[in-house]
C-alpha positions as CSV (number, residue, x, y, z in Angstrom):
1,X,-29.0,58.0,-41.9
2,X,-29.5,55.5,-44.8
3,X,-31.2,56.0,-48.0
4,X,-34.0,54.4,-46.8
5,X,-34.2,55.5,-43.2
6,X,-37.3,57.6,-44.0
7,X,-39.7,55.1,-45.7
8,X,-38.5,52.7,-42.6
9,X,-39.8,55.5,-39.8
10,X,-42.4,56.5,-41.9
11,X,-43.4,52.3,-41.7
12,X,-42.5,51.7,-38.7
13,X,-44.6,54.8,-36.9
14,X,-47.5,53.5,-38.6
15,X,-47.1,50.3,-37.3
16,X,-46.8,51.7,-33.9
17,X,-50.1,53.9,-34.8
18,X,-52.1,50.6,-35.6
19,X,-50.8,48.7,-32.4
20,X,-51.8,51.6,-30.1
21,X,-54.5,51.5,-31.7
22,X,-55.5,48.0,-31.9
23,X,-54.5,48.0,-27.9
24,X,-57.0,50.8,-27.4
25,X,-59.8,48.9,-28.8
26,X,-59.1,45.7,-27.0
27,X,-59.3,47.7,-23.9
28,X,-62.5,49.4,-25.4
29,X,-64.1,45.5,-26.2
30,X,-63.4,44.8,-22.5
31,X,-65.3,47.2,-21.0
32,X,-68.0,47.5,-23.5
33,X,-68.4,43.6,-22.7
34,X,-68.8,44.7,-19.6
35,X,-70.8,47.7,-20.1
36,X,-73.8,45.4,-21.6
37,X,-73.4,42.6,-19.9
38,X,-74.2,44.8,-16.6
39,X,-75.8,47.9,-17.6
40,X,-77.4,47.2,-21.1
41,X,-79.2,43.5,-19.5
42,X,-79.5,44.8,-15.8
43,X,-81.8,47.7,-17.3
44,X,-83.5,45.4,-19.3
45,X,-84.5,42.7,-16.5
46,X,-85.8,46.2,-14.5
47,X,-87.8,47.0,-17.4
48,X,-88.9,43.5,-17.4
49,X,-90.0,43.8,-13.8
50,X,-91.6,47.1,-13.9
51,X,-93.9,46.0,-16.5
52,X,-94.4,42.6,-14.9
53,X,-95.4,44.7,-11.6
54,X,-98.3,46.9,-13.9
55,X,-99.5,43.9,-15.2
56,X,-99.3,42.1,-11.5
57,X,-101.7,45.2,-10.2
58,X,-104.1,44.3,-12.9
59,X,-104.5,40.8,-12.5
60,X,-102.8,38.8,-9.3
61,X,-103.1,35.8,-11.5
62,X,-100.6,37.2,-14.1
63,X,-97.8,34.8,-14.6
64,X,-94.2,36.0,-14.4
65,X,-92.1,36.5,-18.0
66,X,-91.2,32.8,-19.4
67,X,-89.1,33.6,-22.9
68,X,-86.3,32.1,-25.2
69,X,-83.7,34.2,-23.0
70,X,-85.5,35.2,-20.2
71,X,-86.9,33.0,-17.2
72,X,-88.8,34.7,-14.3
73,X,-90.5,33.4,-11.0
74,X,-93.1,35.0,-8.6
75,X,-93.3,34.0,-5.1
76,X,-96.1,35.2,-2.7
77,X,-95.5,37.1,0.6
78,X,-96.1,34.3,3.2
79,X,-95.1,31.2,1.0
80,X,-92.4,29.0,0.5
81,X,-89.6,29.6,-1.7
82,X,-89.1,25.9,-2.4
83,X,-90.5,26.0,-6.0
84,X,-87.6,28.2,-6.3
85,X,-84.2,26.7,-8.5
86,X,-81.8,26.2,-5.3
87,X,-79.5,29.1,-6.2
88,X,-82.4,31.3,-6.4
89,X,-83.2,30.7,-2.5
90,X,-80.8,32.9,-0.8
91,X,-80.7,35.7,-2.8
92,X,-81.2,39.1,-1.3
93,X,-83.0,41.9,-3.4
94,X,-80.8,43.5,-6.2
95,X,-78.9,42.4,-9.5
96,X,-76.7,39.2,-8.9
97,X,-74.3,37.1,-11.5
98,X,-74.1,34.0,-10.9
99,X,-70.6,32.9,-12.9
100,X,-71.0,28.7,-11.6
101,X,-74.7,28.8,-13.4
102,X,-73.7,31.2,-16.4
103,X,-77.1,33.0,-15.0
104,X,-77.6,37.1,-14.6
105,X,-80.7,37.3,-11.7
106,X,-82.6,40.6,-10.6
107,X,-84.4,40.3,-7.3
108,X,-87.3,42.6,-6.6
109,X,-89.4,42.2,-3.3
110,X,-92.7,43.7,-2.6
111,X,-95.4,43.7,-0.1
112,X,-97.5,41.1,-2.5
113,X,-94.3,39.0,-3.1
114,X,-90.9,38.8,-4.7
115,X,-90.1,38.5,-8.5
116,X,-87.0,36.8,-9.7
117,X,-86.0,37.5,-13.1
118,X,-83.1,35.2,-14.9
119,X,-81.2,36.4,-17.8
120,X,-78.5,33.6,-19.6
121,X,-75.2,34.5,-19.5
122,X,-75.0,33.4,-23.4
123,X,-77.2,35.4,-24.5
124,X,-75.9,38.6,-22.7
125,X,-72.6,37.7,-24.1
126,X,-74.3,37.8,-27.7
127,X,-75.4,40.8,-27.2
128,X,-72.1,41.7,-26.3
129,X,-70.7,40.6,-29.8
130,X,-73.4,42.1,-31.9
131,X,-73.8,45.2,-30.3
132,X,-70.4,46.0,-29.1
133,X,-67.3,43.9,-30.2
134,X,-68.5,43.3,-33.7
135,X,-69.0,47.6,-34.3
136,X,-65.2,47.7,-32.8
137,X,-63.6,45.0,-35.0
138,X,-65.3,46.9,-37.9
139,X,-64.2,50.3,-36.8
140,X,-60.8,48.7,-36.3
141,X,-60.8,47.4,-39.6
142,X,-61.8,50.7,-41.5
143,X,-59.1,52.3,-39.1
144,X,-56.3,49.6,-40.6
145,X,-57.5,50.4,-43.7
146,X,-57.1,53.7,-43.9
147,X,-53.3,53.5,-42.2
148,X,-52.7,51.5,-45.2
149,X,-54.1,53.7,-47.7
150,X,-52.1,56.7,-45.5
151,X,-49.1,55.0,-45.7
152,X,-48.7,54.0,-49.2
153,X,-49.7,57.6,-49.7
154,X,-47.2,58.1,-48.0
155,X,-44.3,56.0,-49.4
156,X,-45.4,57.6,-52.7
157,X,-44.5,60.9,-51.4
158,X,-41.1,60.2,-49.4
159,X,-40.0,57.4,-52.6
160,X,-38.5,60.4,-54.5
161,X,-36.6,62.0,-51.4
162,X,-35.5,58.2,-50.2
163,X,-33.8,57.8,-54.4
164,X,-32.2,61.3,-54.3
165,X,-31.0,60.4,-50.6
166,X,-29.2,56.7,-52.4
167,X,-28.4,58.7,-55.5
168,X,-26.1,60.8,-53.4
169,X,-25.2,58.0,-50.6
170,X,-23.3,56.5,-53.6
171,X,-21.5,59.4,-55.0
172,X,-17.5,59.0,-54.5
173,X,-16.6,62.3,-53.1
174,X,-13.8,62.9,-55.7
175,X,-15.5,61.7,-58.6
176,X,-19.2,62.4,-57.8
177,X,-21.6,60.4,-60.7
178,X,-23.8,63.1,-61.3
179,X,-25.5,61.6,-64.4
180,X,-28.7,60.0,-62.6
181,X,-29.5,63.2,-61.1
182,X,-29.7,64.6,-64.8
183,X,-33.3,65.9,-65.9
184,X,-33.3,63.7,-68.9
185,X,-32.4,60.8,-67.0
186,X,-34.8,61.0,-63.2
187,X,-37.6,58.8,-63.1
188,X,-41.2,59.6,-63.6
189,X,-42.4,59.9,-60.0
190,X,-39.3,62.8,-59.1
191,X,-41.8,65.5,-59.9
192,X,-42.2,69.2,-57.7
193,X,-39.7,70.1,-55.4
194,X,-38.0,66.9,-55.2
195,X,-37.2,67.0,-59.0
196,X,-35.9,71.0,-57.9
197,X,-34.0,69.5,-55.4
198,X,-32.6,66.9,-57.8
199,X,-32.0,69.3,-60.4
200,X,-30.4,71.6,-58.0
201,X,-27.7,68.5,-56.8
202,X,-27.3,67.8,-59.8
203,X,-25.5,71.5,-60.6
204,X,-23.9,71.5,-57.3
205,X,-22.3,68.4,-58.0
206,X,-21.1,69.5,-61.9
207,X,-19.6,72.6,-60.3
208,X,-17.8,69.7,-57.2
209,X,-16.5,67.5,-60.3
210,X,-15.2,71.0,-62.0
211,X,-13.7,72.6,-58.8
212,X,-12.0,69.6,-58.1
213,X,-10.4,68.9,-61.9
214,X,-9.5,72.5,-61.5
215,X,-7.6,72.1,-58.3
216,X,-5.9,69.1,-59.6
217,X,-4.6,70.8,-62.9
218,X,-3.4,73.5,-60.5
219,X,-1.4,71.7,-58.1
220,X,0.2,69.7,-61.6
221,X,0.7,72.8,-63.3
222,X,2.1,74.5,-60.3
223,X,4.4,71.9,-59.4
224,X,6.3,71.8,-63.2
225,X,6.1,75.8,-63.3
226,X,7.6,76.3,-59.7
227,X,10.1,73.3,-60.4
228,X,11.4,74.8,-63.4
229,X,12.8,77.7,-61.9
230,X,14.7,75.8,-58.8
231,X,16.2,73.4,-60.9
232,X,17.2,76.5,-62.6
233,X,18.9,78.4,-59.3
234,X,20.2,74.8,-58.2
235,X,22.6,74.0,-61.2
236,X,23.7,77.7,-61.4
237,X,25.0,77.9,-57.6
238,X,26.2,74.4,-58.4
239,X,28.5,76.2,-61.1
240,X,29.6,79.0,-59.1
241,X,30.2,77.0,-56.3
242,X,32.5,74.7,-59.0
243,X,34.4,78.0,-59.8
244,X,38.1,77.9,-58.4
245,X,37.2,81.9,-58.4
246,X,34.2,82.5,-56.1
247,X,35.4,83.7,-52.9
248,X,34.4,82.4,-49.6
249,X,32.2,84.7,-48.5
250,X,30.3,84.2,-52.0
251,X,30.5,80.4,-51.7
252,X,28.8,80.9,-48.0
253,X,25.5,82.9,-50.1
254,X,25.6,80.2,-52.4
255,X,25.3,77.7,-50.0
256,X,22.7,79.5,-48.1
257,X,21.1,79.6,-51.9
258,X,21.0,76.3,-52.5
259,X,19.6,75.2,-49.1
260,X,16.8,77.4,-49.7
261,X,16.0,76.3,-52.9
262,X,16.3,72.4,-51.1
263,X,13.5,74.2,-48.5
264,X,11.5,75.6,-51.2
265,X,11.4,72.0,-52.9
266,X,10.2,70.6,-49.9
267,X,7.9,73.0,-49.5
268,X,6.2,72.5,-52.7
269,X,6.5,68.8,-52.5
270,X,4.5,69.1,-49.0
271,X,1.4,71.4,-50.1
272,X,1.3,68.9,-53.3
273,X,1.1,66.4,-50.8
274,X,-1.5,68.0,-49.1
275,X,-3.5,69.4,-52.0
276,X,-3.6,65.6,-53.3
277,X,-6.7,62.9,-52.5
278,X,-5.9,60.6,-49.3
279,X,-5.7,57.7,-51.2
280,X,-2.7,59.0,-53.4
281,X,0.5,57.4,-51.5
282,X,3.1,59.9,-52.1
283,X,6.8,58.7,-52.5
284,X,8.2,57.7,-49.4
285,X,11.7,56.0,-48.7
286,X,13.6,55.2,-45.5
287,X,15.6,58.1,-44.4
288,X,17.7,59.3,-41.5
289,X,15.9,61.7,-39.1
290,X,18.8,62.7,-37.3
291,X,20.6,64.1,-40.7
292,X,17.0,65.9,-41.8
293,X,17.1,67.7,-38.1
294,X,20.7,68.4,-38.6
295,X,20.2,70.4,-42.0
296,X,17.1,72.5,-40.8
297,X,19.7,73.2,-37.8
298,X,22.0,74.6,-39.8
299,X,18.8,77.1,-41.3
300,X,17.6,77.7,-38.0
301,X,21.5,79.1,-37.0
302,X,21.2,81.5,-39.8
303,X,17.9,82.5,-38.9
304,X,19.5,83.6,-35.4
305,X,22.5,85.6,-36.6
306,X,22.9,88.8,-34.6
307,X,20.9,87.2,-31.6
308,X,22.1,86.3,-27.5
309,X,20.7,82.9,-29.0
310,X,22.5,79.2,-29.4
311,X,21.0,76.7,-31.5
312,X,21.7,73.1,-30.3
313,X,21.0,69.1,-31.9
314,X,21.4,66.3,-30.0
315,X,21.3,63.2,-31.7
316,X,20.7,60.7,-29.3
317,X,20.0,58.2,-31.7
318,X,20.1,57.9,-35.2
319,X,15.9,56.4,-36.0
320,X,14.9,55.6,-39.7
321,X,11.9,56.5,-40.7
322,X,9.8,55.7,-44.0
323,X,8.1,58.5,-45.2
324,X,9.1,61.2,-47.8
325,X,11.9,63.2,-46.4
326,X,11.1,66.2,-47.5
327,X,7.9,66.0,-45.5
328,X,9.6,65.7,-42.2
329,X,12.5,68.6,-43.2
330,X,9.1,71.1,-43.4
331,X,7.8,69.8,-40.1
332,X,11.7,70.0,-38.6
333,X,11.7,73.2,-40.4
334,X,8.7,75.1,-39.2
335,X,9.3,74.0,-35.5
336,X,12.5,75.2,-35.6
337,X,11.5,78.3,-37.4
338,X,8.9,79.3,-34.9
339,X,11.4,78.4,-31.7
340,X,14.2,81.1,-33.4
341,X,11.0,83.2,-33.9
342,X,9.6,83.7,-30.5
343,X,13.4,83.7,-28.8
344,X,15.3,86.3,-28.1
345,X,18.2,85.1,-25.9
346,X,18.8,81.6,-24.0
347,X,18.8,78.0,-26.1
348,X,17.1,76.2,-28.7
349,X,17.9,72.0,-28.3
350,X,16.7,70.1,-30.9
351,X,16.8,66.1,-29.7
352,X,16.3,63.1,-31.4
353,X,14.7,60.0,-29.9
354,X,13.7,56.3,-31.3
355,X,9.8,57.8,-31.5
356,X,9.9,61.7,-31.3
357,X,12.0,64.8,-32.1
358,X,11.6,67.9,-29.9
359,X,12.3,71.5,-30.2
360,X,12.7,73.1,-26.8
361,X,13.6,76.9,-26.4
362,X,13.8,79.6,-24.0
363,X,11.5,82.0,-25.8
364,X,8.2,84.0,-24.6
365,X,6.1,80.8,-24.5
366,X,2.3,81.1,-24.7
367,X,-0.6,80.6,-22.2
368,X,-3.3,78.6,-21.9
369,X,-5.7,80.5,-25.0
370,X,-2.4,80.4,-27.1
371,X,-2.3,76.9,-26.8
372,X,-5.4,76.3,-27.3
373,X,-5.1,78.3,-31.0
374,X,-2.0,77.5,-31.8
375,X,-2.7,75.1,-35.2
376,X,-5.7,77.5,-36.2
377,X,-4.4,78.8,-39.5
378,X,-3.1,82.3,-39.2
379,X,-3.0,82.3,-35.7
380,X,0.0,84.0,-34.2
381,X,0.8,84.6,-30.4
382,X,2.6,87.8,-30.7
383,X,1.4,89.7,-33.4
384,X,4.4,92.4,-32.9
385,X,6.7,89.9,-34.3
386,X,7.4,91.2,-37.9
387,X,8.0,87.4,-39.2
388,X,5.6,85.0,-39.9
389,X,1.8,84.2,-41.4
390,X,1.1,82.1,-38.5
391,X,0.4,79.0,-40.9
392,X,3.2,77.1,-40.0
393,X,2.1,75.0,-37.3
394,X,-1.4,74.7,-38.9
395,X,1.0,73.0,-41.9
396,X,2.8,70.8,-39.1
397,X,0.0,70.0,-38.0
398,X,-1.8,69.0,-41.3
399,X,1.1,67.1,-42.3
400,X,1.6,65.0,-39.5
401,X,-2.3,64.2,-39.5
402,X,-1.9,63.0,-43.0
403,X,1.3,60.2,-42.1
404,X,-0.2,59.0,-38.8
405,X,2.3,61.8,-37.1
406,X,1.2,63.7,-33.8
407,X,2.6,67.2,-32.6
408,X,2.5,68.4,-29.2
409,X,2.8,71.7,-27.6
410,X,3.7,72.2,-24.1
411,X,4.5,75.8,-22.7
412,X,4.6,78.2,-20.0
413,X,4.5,81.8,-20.5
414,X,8.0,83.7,-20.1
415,X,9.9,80.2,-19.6
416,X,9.7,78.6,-23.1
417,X,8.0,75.9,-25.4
418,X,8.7,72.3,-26.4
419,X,7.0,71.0,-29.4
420,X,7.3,67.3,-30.0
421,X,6.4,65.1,-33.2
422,X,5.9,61.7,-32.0
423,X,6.1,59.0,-35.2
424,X,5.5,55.9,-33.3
């Protein structure tokens, strides 16, 4: 939601109130219209008529009611009915509205005659205005009114919640400006628990901005202090390994030294990767897959000394991929670690493709909850293996998320598994 979604629903609901509203009272003018045009003048014209009938038994001579808004004609049992306007002829007894002569008529017969009283149309619609559209349109008004007055009441009390909400809608998440959330620096109107809640951002963001310059000295710090020592291990199997002395078996150890100080390298340079913002590129260069899966090969084979296991590459092509290397020999690495893991006997093939690599053994495999759970971090299938966090493939996975990369798993229980990283 934006920074100003609230004041927009807060306006636009009452908006909707005051339409509903102003419908409801249309529909109430109508029938009050009609309400006093029919009941409010047809009671009248009988009142008219019951007095004119008191008045009749007094005096037989007593004309019938001639005002501004009211005409009204007697005629005698026994006479003609010719004195009588022509629509007035054929009406029966009862009220009438005549539309084509804008006229209203009540029709009352009795032995000594019948009395026709004529109300204007008009006038009955003026007495329609006055006495019930104009009340509406002023009730209407005074409703309006007060919406207004509710919603800028309103809008006065959401403003501070809507400026905290764009106050933190423009905070960078790595570098969060927390200075306009400041007490010294929030306007006048941020007052009661929106200035708490502002004050209260404005801590959780210092400790953000901290916790993240904290991680970042850490991953700097730990990447010259872990350095130091490899370069260290490096140069002095690089000596040994020069000396016309050290004996084969020795020069094998060193060997195995050095590539694990080459894995330990990666390593680091992967979580630094990791631990870094998105937006930091890392060093990449073009490389040769097939050489990267060929090294971790040779690992994986000393991982599997002593075991009814054989270790297989099959370079099938020889793709170039940019990227930093050292990111795809941890990827290589942990698939290959987890396949000499989890088998105890059969093959592990290791195949290069234009777009993928896959590492397929004959191990336990995993079922369909295994699967499943495989990339949560610390997940392992068979927790009676002595090796392993069960972080690896949640670090394959992390890593192949962050350089467009995508690892699969597909596995049967007892028959083996075949993870693939596709990079294109």
């Amino acid at each position: 939601m934006s920074a100003q979604g609230l004041s927009r629903k807060i306006r636009y609901a009452f908006i909707l109130q005051a339409v509903m509203f102003s419908l409801a009272i249309v529909f109430g003018v109508y029938l009050i219209s009609a309400v006093v045009k029919q009941s409010l003048v047809g009671a009248l014209l009988h009142e008219e008529a019951a007095h004119f009938w008191e008045l009749h038994a007094a005096s037989e001579t007593q004309p019938p009611p001639n005002t501004l808004t009211l005409r009204g004609y007697f005629v005698q049992s026994g006479r003609s009915n010719l004195m009588l306007p022509e629509d007035l002829r054929d009406l029966a007894p009862g009220f009438h509205e005549l539309k084509d002569d804008d006229m209203l008529v009540l029709v009352e017969q009795k032995p000594v005659g019948s009395l026709y009283l004529v109300f204007l149309r008009s006038t009955a619609e003026k007495l329609a205005f006055w006495f019930g559209t104009l009340p509406i349109l002023l009730i209407l008004a005074a409703i309006y009114f007060v919406s207004w007055l509710t919603y800028r009441a309103s809008k006065r009390l959401v403003s501070p919640v809507s400026w905290l909400a764009e106050q933190v809608a423009r905070w960078d998440p790595q570098h969060p400006d927390v200075a306009a959330l400041a007490p010294e620096s929030l306007p006048a109107d941020v007052q009661g628990e929106a200035r708490q809640l502002a004050v209260a951002l404005h801590r959780l963001a210092q400790r953000v901005a901290t916790q993240v310059q904290r991680e970042r000295n850490f991953t700097r710090d730990a990447s010259h202090e872990l350095r130091t020592p490899l370069t260290v291990i490096r140069v002095a199997s690089d000596v040994a390994l020069a000396d016309a002395e050290t004996s084969p078996r020795a020069a094998r150890s060193l060997q195995r030294i050095q590539r694990a100080g080459r894995d330990m390298e990666a390593v680091i340079d992967a979580f630094l990767i990791l631990a870094r913002e998105a937006e930091v590129s890392p060093q990449s260069e073009e490389f040769d897959v097939a050489s990267v899966v060929e090294d971790q090969a040779e690992n994986g084979r000393a991982l599997l000394m002593g075991k009814p296991v054989e270790l297989f590459v099959h370079a099938n092509v020889q793709p170039k991929l940019f990227a930093p290397p050292r990111v795809m020999s941890v990827v290589v690495s942990n698939l290959i670690r987890n396949a000499c893991s989890y088998t105890d006997s059969g093959r592990i093939d290791v195949s290069t493709f234009i777009d993928r690599i896959e590492v397929r053994d004959t191990g336990i495999g995993m079922d369909e909850e295994a699967l499943r759970r495989a990339f949560e971090p610390f997940y392992r299938a068979d927790e009676s293996r002595p090796h392993g966090t069960g972080l690896g493939l949640s670090i394959v996975s992390r890593l192949c998320e962050r350089f467009g990369w995508k690892v699969e798993l597909a596995s049967e229980l007892g028959k083996g598994t075949t993870a693939t990283i596709r990079f294109r």
